[in-house]
C-alpha positions as CSV (number, residue, x, y, z in Angstrom):
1,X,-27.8,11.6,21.7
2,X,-27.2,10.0,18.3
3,X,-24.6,7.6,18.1
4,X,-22.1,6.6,15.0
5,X,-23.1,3.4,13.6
6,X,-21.4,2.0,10.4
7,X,-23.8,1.1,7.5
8,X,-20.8,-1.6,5.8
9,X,-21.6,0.3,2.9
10,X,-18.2,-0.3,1.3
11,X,-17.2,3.2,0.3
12,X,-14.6,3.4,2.9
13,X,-13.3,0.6,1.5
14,X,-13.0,1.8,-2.6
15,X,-10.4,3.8,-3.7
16,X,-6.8,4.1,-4.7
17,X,-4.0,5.9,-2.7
18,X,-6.5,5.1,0.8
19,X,-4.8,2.8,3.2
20,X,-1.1,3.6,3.9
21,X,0.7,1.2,6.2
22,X,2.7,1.7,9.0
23,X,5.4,-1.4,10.2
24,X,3.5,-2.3,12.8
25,X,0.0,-2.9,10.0
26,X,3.0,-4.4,8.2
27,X,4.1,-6.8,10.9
28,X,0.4,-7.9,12.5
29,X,-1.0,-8.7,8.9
30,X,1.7,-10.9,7.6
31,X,1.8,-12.7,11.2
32,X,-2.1,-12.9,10.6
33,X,-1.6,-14.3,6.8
34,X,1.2,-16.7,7.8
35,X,3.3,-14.9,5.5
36,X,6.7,-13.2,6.0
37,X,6.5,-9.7,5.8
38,X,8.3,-9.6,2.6
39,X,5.6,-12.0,1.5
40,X,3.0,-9.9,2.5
41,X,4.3,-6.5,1.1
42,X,4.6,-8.5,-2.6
43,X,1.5,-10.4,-2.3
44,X,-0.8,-7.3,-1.5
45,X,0.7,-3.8,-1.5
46,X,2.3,-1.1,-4.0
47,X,5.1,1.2,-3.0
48,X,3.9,5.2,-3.9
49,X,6.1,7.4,-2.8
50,X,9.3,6.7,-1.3
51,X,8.3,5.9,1.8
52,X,4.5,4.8,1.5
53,X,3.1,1.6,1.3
54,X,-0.4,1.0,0.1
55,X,-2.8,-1.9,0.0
56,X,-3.2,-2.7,-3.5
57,X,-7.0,-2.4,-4.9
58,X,-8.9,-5.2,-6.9
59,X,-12.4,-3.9,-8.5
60,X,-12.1,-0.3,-7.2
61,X,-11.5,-1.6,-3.3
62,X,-9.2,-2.4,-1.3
63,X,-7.6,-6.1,-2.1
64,X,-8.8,-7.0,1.5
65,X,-12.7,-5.7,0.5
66,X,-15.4,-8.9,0.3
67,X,-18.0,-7.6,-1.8
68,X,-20.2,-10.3,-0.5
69,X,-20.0,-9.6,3.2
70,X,-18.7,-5.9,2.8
71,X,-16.6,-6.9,5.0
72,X,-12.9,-6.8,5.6
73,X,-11.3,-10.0,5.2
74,X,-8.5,-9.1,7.7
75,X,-10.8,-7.6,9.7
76,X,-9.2,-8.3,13.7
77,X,-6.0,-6.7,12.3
78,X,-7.2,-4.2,9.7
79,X,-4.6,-1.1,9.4
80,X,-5.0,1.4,12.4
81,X,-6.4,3.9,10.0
82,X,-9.1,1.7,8.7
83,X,-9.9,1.3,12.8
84,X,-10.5,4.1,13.1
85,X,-12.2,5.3,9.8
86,X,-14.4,7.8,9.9
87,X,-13.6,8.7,12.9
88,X,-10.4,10.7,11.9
89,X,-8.7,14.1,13.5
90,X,-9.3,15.5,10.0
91,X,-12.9,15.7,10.1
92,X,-13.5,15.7,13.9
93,X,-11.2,19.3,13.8
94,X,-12.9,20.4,10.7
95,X,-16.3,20.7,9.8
96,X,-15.6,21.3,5.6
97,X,-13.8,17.9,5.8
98,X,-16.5,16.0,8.3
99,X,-19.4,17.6,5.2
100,X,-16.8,16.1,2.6
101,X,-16.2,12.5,4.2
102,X,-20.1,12.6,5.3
103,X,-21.2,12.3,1.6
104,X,-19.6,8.9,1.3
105,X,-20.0,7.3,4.3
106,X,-23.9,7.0,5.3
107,X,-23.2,6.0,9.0
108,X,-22.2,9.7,8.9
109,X,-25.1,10.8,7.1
110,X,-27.4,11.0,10.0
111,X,-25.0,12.9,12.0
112,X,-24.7,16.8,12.0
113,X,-21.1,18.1,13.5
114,X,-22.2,19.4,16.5
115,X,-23.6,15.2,17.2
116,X,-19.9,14.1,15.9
117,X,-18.2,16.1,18.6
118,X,-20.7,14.5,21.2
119,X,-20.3,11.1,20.1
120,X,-19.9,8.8,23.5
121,X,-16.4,7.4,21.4
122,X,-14.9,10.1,21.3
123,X,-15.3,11.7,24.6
124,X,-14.1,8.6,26.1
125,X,-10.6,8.8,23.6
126,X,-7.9,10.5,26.0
C-alpha cells in the first residue's frame, strides 16, 4: 500500500489568500513568537474579508516559508490547516479536487485516489 510522503517542495507553501487563521493559530503562534497577539496579527497577517485573517506572503510564500530549508519556520505550531495540508476533506470527498491539488503537490503525485482513501492516516482519523 503506498503511503503519503511530503516532498517539502514548497508549493503548499506559495500563494496568496492560502492560510486563514483561526484564534486558537492566533493565540499558539504569538505565545510561540513571544509576542502579544496584537503583536502577532500586525507583524505577520492581513485582514481579507471581515472576518478572515491571513498570513501575509513575502516572495510568493507564506511570510513563515524558509526557502533555504523549505521549511516552515513556525513549524511545531504551524496553522491546523497547514497540519493538515494535503490531506484536506475537500480532496479526500472529491476526486476533481484531489486531480487539482495533486498537480501542485508531488508527495501527491505518486498517489491515484483510490491509494488516497487507503492511506494508513486517514483510516486511523475518527
Amino acid at each position: 500500500m503506498k503511503d503519503f510522503k511530503c516532498k517539502r517542495c514548497g508549493e503548499c507553501c506559495k500563494g496568496e489568500s492560502t492560510i486563514s487563521l483561526s484564534e486558537e493559530d492566533i493565540k499558539n503562534i504569538a505565545s510561540y513568537l513571544g509576542l502579544s497577539e496584537k503583536e502577532f496579527l500586525f507583524q505577520y497577517t492581513v485582514k481579507k474579508f471581515p472576518n478572515r485573517i491571513e498570513m501575509k506572503v513575502k516572495d510568493g510564500h507564506c511570510i513563515f516559508f524558509d526557502p533555504k530549508t523549505k521549511m516552515c519556520k513556525i513549524h511545531p505550531v504551524k496553522p491546523k490547516m497547514c497540519k493538515n495540508w494535503p490531506l484536506i476533506p475537500a480532496i479526500i470527498n472529491d476526486k476533481t479536487n484531489f486531480e487539482i491539488v495533486k498537480n501542485f503537490c508531488k508527495g501527491l503525485r505518486e498517489l491515484s485516489w483510490e491509494d488516497l482513501k487507503n492511506l494508513k492516516i486517514l483510516r486511523n482519523t475518527p
